[in-house]
C-alpha positions as CSV (number, residue, x, y, z in Angstrom):
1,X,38.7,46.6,147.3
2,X,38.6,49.9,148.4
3,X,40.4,51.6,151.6
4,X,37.3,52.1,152.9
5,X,36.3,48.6,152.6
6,X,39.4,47.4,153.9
7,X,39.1,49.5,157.0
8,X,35.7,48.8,157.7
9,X,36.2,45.1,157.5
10,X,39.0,45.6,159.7
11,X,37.2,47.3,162.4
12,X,34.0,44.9,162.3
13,X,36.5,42.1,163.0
14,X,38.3,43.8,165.6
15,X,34.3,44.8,167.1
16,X,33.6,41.1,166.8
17,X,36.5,39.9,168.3
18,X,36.7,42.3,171.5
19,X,33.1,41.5,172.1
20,X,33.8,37.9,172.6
21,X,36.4,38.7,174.7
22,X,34.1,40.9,176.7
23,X,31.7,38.2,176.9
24,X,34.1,35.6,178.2
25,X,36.1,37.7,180.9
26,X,32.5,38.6,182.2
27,X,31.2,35.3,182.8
28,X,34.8,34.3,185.0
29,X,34.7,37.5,186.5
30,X,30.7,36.0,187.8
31,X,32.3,33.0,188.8
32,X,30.8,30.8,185.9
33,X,32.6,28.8,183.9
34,X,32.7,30.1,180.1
35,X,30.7,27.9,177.7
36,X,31.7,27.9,174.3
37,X,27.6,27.1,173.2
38,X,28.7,23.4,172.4
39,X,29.1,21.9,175.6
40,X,32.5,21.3,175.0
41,X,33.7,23.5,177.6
42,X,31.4,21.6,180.1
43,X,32.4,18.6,179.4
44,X,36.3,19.2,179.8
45,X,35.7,21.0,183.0
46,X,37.1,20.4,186.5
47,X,34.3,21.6,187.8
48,X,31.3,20.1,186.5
């Protein structure tokens, strides 16, 4: 594996990881409870 490579996985992980961040903090910021696409989330929460 090149440097190249190496950095550019690197950065697409970082990308991928900072947008679900984003994605999270934006819905609690709205006041709606995060889902995690499963229903998991739902089903453990306080407020449903």
């Amino acid at each position: 594996m090149t440097i190249r490579t190496f950095y550019l996985s690197v950065g697409m992980v970082a990308a991928t990881a900072l947008w679900g961040l984003s994605v999270y903090s934006a819905d609690a910021m709205s006041g709606n409870v995060p889902t995690d696409g499963y229903g998991i989330t739902l089903a453990v929460s306080p407020t449903s």
